[in-house]
N, C-alpha and C positions, 0 to 999 in steps of 0.2 A: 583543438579539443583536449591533447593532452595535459595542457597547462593549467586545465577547470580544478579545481578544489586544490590549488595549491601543488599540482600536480604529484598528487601522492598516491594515485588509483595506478599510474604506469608502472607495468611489469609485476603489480602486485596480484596475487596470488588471493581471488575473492570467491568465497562460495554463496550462492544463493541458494537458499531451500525454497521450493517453487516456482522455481524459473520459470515451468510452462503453463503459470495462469497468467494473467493481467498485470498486475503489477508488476511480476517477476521478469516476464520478456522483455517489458519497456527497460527495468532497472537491467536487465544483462545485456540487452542491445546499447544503454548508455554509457555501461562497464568498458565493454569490448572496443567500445567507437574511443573512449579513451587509454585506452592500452593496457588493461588489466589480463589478466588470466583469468577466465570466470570459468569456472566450478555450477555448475548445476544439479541439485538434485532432489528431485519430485519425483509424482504420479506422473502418468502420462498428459497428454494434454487435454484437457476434461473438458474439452469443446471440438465441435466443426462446423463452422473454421477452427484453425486454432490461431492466433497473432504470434505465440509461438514459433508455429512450423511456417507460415508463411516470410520469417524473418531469416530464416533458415541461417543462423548464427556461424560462426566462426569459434563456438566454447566445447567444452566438455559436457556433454548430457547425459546424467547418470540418473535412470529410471529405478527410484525406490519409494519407501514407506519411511517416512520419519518417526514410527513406531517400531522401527526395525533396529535396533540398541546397535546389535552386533555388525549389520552392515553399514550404520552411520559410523560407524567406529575404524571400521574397515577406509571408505573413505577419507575421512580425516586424518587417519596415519598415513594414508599413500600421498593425496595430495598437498599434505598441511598448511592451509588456509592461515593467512593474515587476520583477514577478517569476514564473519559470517554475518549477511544478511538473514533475518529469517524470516520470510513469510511465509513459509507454507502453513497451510489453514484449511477447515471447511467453513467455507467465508458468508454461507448464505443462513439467513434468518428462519424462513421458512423451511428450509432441510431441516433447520438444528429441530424443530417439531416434530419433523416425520422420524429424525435419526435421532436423537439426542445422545445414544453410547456411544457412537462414530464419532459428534462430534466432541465430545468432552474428550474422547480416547486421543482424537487427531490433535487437540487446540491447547491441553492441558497437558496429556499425559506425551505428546509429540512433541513439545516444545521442553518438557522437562527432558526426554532424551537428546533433543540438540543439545541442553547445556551442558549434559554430562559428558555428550563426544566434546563441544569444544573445552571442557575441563582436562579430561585425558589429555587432549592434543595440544593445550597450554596455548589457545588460539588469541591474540593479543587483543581484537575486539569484536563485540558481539554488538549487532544494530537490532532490538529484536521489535517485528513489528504488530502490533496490537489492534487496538479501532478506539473511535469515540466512543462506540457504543460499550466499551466497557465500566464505564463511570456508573454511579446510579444515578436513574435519569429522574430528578425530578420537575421534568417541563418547566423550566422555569426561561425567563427570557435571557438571560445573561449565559454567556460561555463560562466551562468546567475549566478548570483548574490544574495543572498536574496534583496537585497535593489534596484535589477533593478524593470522597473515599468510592473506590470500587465497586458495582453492582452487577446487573443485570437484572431484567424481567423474563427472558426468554432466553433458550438455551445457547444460543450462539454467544448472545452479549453477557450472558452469564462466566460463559467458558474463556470468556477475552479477559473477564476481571479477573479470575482465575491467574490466567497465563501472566497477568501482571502482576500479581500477586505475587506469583510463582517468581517473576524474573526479581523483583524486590528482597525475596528470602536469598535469592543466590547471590543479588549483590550484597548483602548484608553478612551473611555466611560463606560465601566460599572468593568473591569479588572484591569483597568488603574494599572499599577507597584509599583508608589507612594502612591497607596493607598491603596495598600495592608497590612490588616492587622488593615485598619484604616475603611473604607465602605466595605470592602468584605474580602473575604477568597481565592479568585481562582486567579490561574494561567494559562494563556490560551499562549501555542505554537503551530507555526501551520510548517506542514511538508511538504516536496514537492518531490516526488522522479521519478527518471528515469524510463524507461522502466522494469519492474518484469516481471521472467520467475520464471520455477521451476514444482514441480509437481501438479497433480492435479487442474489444470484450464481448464474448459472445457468452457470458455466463448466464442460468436462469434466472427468472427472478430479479435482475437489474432494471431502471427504468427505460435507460434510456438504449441498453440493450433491446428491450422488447421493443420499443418505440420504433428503431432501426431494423431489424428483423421483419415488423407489420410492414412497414412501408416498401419493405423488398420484396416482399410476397403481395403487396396491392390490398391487405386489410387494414381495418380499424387498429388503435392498438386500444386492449382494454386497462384505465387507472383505476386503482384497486384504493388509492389513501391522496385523494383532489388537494387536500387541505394540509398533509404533511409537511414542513417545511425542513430542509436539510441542507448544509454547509458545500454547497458542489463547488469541487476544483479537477480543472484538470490532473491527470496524475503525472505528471511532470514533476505540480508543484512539492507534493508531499516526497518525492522520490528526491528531487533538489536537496530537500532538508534530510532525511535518510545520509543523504551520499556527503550534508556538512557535517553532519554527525558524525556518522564514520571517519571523515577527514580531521577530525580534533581527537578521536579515538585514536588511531594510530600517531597522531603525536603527541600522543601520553600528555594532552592536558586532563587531569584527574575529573577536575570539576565536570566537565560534560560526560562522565556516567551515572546519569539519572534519567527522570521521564520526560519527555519532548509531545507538545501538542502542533500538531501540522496542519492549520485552517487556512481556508479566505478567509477576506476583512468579512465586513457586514452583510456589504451588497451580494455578498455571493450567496446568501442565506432566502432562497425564494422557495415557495411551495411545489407541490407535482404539477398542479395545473399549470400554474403562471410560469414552469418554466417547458412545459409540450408548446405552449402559443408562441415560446420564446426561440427555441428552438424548428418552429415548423416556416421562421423567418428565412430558414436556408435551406430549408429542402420542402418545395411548398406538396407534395405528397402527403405530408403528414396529417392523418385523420385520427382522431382517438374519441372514445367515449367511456363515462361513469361507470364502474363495476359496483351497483348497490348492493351486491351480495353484505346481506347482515351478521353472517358467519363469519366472516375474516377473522385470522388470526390478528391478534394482538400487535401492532409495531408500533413505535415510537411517533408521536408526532411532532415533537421539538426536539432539538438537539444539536448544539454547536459546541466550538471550543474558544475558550482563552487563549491566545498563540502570545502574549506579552511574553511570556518568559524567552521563546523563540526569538523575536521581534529586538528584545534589547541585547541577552545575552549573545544569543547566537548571530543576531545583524540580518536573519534571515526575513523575506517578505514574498510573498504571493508576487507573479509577474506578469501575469493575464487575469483581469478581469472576469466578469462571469459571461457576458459576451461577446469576447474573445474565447474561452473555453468552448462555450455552446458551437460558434460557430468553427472552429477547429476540430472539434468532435463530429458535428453534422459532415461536415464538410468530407472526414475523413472516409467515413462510412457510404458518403456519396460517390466517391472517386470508386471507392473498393466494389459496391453493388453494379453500378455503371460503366465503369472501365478500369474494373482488376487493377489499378493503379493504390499503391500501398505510400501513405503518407507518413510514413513514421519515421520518416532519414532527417523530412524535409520539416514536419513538426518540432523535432529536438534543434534543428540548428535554427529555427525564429524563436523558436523560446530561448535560448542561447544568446542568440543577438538581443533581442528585447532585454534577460537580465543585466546584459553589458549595459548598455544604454539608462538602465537604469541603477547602474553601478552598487548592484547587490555582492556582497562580498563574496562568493562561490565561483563567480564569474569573472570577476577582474586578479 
């Protein structure tokens, strides 16, 4: 495990912002399993369960607010980080409705305070993570581009264009590429990925989170958008790419501080429906029904990405399928509901062996 990305993650000194959501555990449980020092620090874990606490990590867990200047700062001078992941986020769509100052405070104005602690602290790279949905979406059937422009229709996806927005002024201004080496030391990329499934997400508002939940409880689960279709990968995959990134950041190759788009290929682009029928292939409990409420808020119903610039430059590829995903995800949630058994030591090292196998360059 230590030899994965060139082995440059051991004994490195890694902070994550939001370790204790979804993304964050998986990426600090993948850190630590390769011999990093990881740094955590979020909110508490905004779930129960949490996959968090049930990982019960080997890192540093530092409960804070990424709006908090003076104690990010605090931080960063005591344990001065190589390199900062940053996820931390309010990640869900329909909150950004009910909250919209939270989340603009949390997504924009929190991420402008990470850059400034990693500027103080002269931290060599920044992986900062964003979404699809911060593009503007114009339904169209082809995948976005890093260099298409910025939007949002609704406050979450709004605050994500934002944030990259945001991270583009800093590489330009304080990052800048050319001067690297000359006024600073950092490299700042920023990431944008598809729909993430997998195990261990109990957050609201996910699909396949609620889908998993009904089934544990013996109800229906209700689909709110039948006909949505969306890019699902497990989150492995985009976290793979994350951790190449990172890995060309700290060996100061220049060119990899800019935008990265983290998708499946095509097949992994199915609708809500066709992928509940797809997934109740492994855990045959699964019941769900139409929510024809006419009020729904507003979401997206197309939306993918362009991963070519990934694919060539980077050598990076997707390494499960979307039926392998599905049933890895089911599969995990069915161990966890049924027999308290946690699949996530045993998920990293087949996705692991599968990339070798498929001699992706992260893994060989």
């Amino acid at each position: 495990m230590h030899r994965l990305f060139g082995g440059i993650y051991k004994n490195k000194t890694v902070l994550v912002t939001g370790h204790t959501g979804f993304k964050g555990s998986w990426l600090s449980f993948w850190l630590e399993q390769m011999g990093a020092k990881v740094i955590g620090y979020s909110l508490e874990a905004p779930t129960t369960p949490s996959h968090f606490e049930l990982l019960n990590l080997n890192m540093t867990s530092i409960i804070g607010d990424i709006r908090d200047l003076d104690r990010l700062q605090q931080v960063f001078n005591k344990y001065k980080p190589d390199i900062v992941f940053h996820l931390a986020a309010q990640p869900l769509v329909r909150l950004s409705y009910a909250n919209p100052i939270e989340t603009y405070e949390t997504n924009v104005m929190g991420t402008l305070k990470v850059f400034e602690a990693c500027r103080e602290a002269n931290v060599k790279a920044i992986v900062n993570i964003t979404s699809d949905k911060a593009y503007e979406n114009k339904e169209w059937v082809w995948g976005y581009r890093e260099n298409d422009p910025m939007g949002g229709y609704d406050p979450y996806s709004s605050s994500k264009g934002c944030a990259d927005l945001l991270a583009n002024s800093y590489r330009n201004s304080y990052f800048n590429r050319d001067e690297y080496k000359k006024s600073h030391n950092t490299l700042l990329a920023s990431c944008r990925a598809g729909n993430v499934i997998g195990g261990g997400d109990w957050a609201a508002d996910r699909l396949l989170t609620d889908i998993m939940l009904s089934v544990s409880e013996g109800k229906k689960v209700s689909i709110r958008n039948p006909h949505a279709t969306r890019p699902w990968q497990h989150v492995l995959e985009p976290l793979s790419g994350y951790l190449h990134i990172g890995q060309k950041l700290l060996q100061e190759q220049i060119i990899f501080g800019e935008a990265w788009n983290f998708g499946p290929s095509d097949e992994g682009s199915i609708n809500v429906e066709e992928l509940v029928k797809k997934v109740k292939k492994y855990w045959d409990k699964i019941d769900y029904e139409i929510n024809q409420n006419p009020e729904q808020l507003h979401e997206a119903n197309l939306l993918k990405l362009d991963c070519s610039k990934a694919h060539i430059q980077l050598k990076w590829k997707d390494v499960w399928n979307s039926e392998m995903t599905f049933e890895k995800t089911v599969t995990w949630y069915k161990s966890f509901y049924e027999s308290q058994e946690i699949q996530t030591q045993q998920n990293l090292q087949e996705y692991i062996r599968d990339a070798k196998i498929k001699k992706i360059e992260w893994a060989i």
